[in-house]
N, CA, C and O atoms as CSV, one atom per row, in Angstrom:
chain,resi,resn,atom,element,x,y,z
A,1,UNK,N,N,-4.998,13.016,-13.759
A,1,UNK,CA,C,-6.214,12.467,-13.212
A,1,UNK,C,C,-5.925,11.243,-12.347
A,1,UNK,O,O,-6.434,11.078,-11.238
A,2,UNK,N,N,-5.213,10.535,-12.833
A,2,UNK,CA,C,-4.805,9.124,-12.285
A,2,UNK,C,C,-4.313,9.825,-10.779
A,2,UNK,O,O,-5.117,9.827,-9.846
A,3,UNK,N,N,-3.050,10.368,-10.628
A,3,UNK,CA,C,-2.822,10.645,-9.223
A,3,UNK,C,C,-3.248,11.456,-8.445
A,3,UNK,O,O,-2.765,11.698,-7.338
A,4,UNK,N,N,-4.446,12.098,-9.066
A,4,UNK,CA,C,-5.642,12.478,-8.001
A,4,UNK,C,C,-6.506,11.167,-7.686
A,4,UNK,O,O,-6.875,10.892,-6.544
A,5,UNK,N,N,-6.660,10.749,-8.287
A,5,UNK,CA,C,-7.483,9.054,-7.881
A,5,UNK,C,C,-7.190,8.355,-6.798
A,5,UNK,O,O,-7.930,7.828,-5.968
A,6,UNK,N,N,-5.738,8.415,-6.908
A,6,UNK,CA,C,-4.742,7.676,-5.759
A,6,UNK,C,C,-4.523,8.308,-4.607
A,6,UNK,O,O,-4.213,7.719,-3.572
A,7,UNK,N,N,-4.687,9.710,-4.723
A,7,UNK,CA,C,-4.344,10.810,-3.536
A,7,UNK,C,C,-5.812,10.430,-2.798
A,7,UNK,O,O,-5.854,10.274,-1.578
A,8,UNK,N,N,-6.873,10.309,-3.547
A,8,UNK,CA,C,-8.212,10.413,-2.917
A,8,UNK,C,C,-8.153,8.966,-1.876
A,8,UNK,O,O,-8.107,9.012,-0.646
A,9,UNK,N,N,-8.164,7.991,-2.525
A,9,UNK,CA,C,-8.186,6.527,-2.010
A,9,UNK,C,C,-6.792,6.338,-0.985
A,9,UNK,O,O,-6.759,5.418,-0.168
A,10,UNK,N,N,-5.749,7.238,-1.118
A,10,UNK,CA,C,-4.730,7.316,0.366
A,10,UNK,C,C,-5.250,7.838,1.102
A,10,UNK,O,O,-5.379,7.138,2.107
A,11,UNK,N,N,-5.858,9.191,1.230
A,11,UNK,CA,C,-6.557,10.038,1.754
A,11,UNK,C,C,-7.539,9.032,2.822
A,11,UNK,O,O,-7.496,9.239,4.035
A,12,UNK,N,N,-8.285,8.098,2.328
A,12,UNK,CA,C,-9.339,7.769,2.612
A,12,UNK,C,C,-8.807,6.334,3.831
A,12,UNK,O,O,-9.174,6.092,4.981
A,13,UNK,N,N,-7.842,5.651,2.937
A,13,UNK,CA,C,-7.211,4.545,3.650
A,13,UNK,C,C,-6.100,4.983,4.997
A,13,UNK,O,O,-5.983,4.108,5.855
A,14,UNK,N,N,-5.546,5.881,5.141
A,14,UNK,CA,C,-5.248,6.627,5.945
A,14,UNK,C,C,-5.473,6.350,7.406
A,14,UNK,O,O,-6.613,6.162,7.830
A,15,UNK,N,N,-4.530,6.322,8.101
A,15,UNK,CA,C,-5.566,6.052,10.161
A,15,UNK,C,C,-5.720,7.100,10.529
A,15,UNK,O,O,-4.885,7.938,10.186
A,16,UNK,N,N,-6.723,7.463,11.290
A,16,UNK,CA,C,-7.357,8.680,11.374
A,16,UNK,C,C,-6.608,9.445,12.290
A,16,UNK,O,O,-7.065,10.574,12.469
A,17,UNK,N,N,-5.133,9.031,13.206
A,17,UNK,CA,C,-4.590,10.321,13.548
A,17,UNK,C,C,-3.864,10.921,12.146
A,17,UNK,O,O,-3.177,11.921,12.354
A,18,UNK,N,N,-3.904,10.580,11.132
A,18,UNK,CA,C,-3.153,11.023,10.215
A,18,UNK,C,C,-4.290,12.105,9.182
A,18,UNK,O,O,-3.941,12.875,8.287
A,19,UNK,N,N,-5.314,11.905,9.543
A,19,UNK,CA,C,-6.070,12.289,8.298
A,19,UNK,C,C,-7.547,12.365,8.941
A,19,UNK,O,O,-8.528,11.636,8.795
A,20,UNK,N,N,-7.276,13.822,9.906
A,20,UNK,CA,C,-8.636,13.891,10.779
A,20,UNK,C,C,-9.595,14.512,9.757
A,20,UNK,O,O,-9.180,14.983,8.698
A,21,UNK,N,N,-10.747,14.501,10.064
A,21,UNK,CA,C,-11.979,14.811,9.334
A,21,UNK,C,C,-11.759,13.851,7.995
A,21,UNK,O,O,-11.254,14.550,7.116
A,22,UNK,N,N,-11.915,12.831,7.655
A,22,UNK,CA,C,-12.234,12.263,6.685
A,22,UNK,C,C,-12.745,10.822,7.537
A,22,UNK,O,O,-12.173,10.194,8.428
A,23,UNK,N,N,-14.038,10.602,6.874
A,23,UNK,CA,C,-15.187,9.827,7.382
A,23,UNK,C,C,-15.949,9.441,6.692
A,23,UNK,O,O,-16.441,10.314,5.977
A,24,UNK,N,N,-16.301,8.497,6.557
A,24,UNK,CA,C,-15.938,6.929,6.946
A,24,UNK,C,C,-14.837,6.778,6.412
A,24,UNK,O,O,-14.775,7.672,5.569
A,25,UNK,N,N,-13.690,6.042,6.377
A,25,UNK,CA,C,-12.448,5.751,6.469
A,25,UNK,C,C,-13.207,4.110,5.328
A,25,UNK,O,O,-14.160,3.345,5.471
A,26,UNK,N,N,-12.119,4.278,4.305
A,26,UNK,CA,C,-12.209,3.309,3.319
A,26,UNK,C,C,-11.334,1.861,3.712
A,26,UNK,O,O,-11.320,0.877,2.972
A,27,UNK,N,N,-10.718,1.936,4.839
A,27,UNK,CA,C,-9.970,0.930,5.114
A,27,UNK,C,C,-10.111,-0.846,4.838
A,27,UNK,O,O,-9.351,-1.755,4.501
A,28,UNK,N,N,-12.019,-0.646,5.322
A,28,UNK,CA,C,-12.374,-1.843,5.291
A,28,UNK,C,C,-12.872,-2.524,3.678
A,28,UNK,O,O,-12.978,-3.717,3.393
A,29,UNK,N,N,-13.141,-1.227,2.715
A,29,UNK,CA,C,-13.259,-1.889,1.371
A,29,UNK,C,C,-12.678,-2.698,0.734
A,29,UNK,O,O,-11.536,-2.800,1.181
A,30,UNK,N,N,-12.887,-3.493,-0.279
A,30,UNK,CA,C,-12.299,-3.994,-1.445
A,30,UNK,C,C,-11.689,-3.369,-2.215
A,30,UNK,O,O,-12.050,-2.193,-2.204
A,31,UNK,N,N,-10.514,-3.687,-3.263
A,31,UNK,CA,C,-9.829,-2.822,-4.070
A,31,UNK,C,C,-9.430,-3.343,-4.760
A,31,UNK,O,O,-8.432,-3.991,-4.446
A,32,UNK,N,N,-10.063,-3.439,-6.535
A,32,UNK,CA,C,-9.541,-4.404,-7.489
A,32,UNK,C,C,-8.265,-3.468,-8.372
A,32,UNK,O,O,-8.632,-2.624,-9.189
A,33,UNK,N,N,-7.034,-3.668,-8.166
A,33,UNK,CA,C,-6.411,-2.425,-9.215
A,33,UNK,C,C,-5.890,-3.229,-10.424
A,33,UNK,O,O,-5.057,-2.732,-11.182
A,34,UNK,N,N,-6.351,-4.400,-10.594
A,34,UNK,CA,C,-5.991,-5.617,-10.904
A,34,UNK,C,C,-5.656,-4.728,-12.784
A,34,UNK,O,O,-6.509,-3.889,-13.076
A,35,UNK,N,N,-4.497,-4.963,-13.871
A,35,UNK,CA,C,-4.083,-4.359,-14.592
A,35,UNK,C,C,-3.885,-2.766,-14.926
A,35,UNK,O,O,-3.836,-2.227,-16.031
A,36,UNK,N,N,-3.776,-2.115,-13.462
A,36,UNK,CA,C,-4.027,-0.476,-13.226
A,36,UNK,C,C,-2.203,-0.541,-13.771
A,36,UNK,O,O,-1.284,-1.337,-13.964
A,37,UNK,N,N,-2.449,0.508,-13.808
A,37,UNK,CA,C,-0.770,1.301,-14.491
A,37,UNK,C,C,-0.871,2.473,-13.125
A,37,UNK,O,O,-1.876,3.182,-13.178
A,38,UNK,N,N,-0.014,2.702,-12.042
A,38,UNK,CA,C,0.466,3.835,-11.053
A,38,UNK,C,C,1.780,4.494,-11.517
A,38,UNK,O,O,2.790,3.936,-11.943
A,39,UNK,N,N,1.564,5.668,-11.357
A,39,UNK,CA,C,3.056,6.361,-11.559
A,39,UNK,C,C,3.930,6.622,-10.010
A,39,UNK,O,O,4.437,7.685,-9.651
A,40,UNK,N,N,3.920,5.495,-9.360
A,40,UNK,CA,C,4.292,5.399,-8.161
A,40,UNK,C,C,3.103,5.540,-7.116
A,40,UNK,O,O,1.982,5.100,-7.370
A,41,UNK,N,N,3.507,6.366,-5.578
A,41,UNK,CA,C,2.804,5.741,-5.277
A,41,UNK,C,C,2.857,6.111,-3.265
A,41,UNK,O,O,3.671,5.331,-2.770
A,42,UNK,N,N,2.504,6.622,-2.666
A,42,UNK,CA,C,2.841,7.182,-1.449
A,42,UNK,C,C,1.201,6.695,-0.250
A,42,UNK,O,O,0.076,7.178,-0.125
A,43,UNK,N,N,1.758,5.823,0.230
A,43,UNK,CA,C,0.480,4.847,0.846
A,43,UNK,C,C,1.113,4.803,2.031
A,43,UNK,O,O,0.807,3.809,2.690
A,44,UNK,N,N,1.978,5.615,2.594
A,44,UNK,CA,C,2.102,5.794,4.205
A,44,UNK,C,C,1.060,6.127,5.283
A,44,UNK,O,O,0.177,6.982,5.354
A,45,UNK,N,N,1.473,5.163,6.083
A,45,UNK,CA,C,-0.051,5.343,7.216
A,45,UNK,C,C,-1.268,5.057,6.679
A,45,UNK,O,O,-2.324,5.549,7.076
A,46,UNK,N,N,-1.133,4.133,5.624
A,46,UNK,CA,C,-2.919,3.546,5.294
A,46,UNK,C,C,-2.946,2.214,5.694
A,46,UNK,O,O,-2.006,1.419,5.689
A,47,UNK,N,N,-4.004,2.048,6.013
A,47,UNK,CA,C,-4.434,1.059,6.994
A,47,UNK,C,C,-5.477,-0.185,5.442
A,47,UNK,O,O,-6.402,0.039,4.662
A,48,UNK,N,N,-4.791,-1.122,5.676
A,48,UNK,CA,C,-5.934,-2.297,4.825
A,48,UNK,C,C,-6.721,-3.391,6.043
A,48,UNK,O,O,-6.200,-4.122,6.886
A,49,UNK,N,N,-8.103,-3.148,5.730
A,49,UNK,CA,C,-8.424,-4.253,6.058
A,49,UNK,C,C,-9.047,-4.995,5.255
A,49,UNK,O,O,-9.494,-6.007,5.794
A,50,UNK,N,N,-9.355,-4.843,3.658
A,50,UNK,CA,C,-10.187,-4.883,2.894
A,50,UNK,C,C,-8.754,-5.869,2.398
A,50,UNK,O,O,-7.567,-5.942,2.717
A,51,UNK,N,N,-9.648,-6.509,1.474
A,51,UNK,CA,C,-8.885,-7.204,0.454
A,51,UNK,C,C,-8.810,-6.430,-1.104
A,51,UNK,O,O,-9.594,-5.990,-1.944
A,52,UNK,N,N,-7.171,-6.590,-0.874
A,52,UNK,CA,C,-6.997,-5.435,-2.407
A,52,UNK,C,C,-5.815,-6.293,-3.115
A,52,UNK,O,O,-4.748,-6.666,-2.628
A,53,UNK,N,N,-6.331,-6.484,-4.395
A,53,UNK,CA,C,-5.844,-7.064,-5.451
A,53,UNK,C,C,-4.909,-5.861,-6.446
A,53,UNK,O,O,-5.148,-4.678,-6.687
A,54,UNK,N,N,-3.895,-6.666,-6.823
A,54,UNK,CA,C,-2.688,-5.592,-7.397
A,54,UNK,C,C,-2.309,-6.552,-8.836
A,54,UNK,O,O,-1.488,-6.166,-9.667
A,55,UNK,N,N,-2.903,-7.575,-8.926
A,55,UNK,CA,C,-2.742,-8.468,-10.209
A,55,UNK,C,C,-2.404,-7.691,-11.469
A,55,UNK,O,O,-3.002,-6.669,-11.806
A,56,UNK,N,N,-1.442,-8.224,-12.116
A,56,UNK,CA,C,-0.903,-7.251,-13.145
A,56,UNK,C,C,-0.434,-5.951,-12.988
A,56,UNK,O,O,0.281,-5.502,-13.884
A,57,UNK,N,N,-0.649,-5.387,-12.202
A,57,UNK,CA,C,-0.123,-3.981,-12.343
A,57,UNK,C,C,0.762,-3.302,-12.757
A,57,UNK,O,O,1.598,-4.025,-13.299
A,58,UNK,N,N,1.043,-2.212,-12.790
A,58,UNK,CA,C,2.241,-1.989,-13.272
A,58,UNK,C,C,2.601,-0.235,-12.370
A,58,UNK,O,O,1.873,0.753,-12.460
A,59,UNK,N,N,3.423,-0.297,-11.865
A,59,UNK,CA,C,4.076,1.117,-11.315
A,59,UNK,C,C,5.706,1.084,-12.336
A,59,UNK,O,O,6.790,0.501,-12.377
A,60,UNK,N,N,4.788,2.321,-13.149
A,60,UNK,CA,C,5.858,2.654,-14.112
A,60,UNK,C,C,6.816,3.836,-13.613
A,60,UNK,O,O,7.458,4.339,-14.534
A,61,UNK,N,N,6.966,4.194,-12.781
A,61,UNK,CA,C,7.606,5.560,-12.229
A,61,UNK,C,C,7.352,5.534,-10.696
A,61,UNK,O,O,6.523,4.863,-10.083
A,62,UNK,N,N,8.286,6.447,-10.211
A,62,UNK,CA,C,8.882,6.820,-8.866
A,62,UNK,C,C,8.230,5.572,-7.307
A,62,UNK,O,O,7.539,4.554,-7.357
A,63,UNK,N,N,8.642,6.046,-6.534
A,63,UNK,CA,C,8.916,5.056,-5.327
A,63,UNK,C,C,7.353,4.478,-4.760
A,63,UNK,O,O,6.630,5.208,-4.082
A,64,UNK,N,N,7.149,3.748,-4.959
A,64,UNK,CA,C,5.773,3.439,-3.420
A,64,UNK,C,C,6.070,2.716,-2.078
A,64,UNK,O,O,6.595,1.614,-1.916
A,65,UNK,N,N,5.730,3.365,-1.398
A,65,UNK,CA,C,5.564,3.581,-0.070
A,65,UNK,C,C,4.729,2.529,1.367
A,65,UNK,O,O,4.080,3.275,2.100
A,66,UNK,N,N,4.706,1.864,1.563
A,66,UNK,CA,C,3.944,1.646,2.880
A,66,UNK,C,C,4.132,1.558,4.161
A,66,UNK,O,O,3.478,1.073,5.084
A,67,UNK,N,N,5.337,2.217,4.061
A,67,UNK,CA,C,6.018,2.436,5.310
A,67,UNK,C,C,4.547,3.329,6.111
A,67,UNK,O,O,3.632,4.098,5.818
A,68,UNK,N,N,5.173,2.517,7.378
A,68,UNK,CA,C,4.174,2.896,8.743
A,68,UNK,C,C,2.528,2.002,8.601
A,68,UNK,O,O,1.751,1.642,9.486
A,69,UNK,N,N,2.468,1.885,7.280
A,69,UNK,CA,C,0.981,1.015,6.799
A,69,UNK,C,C,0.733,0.006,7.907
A,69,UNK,O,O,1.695,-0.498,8.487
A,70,UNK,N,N,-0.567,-0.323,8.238
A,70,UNK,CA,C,-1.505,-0.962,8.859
A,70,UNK,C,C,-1.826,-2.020,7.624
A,70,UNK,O,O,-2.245,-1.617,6.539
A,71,UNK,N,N,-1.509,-3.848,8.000
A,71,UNK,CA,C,-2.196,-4.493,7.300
A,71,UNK,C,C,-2.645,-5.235,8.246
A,71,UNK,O,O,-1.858,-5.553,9.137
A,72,UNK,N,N,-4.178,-5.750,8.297
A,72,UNK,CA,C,-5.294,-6.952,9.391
A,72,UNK,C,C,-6.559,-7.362,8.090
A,72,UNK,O,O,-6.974,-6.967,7.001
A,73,UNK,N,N,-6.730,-8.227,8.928
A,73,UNK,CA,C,-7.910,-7.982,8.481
A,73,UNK,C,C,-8.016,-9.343,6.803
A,73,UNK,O,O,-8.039,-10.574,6.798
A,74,UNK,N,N,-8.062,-8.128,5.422
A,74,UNK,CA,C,-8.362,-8.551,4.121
A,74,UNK,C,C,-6.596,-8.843,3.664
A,74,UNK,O,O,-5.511,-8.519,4.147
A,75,UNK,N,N,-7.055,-9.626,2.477
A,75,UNK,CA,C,-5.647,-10.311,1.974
A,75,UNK,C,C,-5.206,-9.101,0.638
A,75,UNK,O,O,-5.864,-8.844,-0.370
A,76,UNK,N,N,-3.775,-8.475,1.106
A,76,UNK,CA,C,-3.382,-7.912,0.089
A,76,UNK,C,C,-2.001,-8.466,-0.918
A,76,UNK,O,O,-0.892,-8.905,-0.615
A,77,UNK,N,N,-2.720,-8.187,-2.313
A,77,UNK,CA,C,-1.955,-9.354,-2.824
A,77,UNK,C,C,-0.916,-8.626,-3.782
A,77,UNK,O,O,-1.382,-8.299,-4.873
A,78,UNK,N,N,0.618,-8.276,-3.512
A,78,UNK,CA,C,1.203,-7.559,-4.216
A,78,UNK,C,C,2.171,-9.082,-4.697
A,78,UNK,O,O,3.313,-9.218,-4.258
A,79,UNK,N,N,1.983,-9.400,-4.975
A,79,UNK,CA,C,3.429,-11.084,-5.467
A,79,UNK,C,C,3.085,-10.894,-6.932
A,79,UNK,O,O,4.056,-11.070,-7.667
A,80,UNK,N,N,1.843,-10.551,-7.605
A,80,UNK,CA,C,1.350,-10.536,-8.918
A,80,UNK,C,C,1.245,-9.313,-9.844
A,80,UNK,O,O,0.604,-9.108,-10.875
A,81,UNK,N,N,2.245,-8.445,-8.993
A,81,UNK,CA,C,2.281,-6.982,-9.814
A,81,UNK,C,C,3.540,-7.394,-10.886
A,81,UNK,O,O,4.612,-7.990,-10.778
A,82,UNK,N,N,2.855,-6.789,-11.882
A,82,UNK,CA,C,3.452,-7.183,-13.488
A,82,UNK,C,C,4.987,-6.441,-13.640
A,82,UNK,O,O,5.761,-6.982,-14.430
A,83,UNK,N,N,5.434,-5.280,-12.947
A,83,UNK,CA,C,6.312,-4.371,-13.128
A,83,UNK,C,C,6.307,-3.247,-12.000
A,83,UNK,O,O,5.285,-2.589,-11.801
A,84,UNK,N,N,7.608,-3.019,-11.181
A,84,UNK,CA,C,7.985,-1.918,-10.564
A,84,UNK,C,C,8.805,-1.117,-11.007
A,84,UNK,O,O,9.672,-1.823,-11.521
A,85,UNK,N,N,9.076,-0.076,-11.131
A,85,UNK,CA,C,10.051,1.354,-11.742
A,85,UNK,C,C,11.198,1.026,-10.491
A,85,UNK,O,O,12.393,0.795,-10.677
A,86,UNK,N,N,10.576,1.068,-9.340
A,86,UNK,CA,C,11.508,0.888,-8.241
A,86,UNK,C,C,10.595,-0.361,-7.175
A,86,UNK,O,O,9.405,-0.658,-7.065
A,87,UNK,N,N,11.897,-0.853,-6.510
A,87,UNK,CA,C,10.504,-2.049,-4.899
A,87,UNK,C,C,10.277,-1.135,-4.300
A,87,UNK,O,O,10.886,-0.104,-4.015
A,88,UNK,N,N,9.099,-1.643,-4.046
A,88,UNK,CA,C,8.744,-0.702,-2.874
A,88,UNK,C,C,9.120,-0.896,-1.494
A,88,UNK,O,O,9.716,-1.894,-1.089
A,89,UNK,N,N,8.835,-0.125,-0.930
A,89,UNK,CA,C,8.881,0.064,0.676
A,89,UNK,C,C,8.589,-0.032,1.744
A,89,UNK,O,O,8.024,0.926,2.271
A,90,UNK,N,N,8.861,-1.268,2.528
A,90,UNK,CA,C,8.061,-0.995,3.596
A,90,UNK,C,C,8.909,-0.995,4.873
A,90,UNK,O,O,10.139,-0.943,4.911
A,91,UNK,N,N,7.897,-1.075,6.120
A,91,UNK,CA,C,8.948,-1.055,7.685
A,91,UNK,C,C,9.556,-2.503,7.597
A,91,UNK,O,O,8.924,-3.471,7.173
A,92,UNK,N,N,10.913,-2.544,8.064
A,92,UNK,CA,C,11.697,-3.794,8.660
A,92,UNK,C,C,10.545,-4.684,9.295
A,92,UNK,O,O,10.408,-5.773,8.737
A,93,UNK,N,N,9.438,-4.346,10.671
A,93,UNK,CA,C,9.066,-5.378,11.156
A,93,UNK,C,C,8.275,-5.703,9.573
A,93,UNK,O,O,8.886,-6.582,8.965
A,94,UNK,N,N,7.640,-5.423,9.181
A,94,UNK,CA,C,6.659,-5.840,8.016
A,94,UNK,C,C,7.776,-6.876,7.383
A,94,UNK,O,O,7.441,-8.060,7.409
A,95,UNK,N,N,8.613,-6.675,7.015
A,95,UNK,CA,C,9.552,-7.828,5.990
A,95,UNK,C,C,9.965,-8.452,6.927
A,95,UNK,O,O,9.859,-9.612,6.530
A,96,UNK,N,N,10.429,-8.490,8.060
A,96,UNK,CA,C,10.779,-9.487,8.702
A,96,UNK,C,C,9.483,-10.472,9.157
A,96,UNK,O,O,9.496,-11.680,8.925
A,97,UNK,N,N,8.454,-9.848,9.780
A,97,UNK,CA,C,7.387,-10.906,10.020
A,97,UNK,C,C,6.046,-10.272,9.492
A,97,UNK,O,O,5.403,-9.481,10.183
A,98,UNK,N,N,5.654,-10.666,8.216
A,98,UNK,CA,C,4.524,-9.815,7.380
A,98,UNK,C,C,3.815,-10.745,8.004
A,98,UNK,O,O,4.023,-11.869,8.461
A,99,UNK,N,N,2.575,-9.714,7.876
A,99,UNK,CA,C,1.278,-10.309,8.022
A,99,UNK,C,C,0.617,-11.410,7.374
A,99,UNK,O,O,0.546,-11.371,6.145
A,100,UNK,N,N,0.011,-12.604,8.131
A,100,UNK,CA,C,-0.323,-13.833,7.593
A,100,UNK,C,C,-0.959,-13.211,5.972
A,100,UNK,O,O,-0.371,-13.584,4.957
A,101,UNK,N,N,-2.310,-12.157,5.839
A,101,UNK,CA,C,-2.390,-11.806,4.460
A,101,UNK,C,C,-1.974,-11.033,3.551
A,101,UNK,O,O,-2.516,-10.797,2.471
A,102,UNK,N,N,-1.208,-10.708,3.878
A,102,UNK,CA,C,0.163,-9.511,2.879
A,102,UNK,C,C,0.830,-10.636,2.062
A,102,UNK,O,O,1.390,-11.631,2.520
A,103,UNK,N,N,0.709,-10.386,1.112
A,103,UNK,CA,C,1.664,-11.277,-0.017
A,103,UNK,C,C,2.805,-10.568,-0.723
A,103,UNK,O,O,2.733,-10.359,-1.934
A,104,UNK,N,N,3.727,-10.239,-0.096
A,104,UNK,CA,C,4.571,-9.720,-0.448
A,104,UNK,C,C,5.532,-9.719,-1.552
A,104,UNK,O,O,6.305,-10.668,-1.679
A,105,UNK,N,N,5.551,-8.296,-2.713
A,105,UNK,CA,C,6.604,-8.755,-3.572
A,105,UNK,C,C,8.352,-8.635,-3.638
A,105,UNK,O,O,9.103,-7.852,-3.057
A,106,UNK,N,N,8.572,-9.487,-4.367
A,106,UNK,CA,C,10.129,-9.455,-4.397
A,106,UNK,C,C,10.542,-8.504,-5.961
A,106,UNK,O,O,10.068,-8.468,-7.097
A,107,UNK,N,N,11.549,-7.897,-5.322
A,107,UNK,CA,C,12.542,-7.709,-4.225
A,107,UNK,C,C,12.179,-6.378,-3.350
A,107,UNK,O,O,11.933,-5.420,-4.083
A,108,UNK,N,N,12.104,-6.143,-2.195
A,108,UNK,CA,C,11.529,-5.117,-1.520
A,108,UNK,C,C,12.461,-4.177,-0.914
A,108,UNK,O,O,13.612,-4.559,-1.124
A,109,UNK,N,N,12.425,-3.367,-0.412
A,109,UNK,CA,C,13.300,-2.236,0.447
A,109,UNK,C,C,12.712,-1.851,1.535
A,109,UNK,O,O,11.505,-1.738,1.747
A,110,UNK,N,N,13.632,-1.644,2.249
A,110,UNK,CA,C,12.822,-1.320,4.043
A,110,UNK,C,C,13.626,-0.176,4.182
A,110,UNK,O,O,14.767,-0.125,3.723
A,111,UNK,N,N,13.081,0.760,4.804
A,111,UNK,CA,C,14.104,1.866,6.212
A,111,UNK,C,C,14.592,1.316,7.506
A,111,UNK,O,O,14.369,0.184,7.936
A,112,UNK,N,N,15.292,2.264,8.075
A,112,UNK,CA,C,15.887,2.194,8.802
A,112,UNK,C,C,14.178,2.404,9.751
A,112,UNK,O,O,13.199,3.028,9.341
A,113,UNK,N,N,14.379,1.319,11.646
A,113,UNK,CA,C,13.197,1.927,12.311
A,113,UNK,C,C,13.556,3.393,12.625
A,113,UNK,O,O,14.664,3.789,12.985
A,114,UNK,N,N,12.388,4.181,12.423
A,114,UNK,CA,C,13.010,5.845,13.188
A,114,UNK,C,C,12.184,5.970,14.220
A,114,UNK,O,O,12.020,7.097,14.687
A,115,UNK,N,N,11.412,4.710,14.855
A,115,UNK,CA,C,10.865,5.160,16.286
A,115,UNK,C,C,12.081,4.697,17.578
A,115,UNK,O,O,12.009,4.632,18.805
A,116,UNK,N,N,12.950,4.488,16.781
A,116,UNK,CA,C,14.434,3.805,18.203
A,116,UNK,C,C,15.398,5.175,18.460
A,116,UNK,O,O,16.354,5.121,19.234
């Protein structure tokens, strides 16, 4: 049940060349996951503009993702997640110059760019 929850709310956060016909686009909501438990976690190409809280959390299993992710906008606060299985992921520019509201946690992992 849980990672249909998460499939729905990627689905939704998503930029719309990635995920045509889904409307209104959840991008701009709020998102408290504040003591949620994820079994990982695949948030490529979702766009935040909403402010989403990750306080306590815990990703007990496999990789999460935000590679290619869109952050503007709302403050997302990953520095206060309680436990990762693995860091997550994001693009090089993102760790090299994150967004003024991305709170980024340590220790993280990037790819290689594959648009060069």
């Amino acid at each position: 049940m849980r990672l249909t929850i998460i499939r729905v709310i990627r689905e939704h956060l998503r930029m719309p060349q990635t995920s045509a016909g889904l409307n209104p686009s959840w991008s701009e909501y709020n998102f408290d996951f504040t003591g949620a438990t994820f079994g990982g976690g695949d948030l490529t190409y979702s766009r935040f503009n909403g402010t989403v809280s990750f306080a306590r959390a815990v990703f007990s299993s496999g990789e999460v993702s935000f590679l290619e992710a869109v952050f503007s906008g709302g403050q997302v606060d990953l520095q206060r997640v309680l436990s990762w299985a693995k860091p997550p992921t994001f693009d090089p520019e993102v760790l090299e110059n994150p967004p003024e509201r991305l709170h980024l946690p340590f220790p993280t992992t990037s790819t290689p760019n594959r648009h060069l």
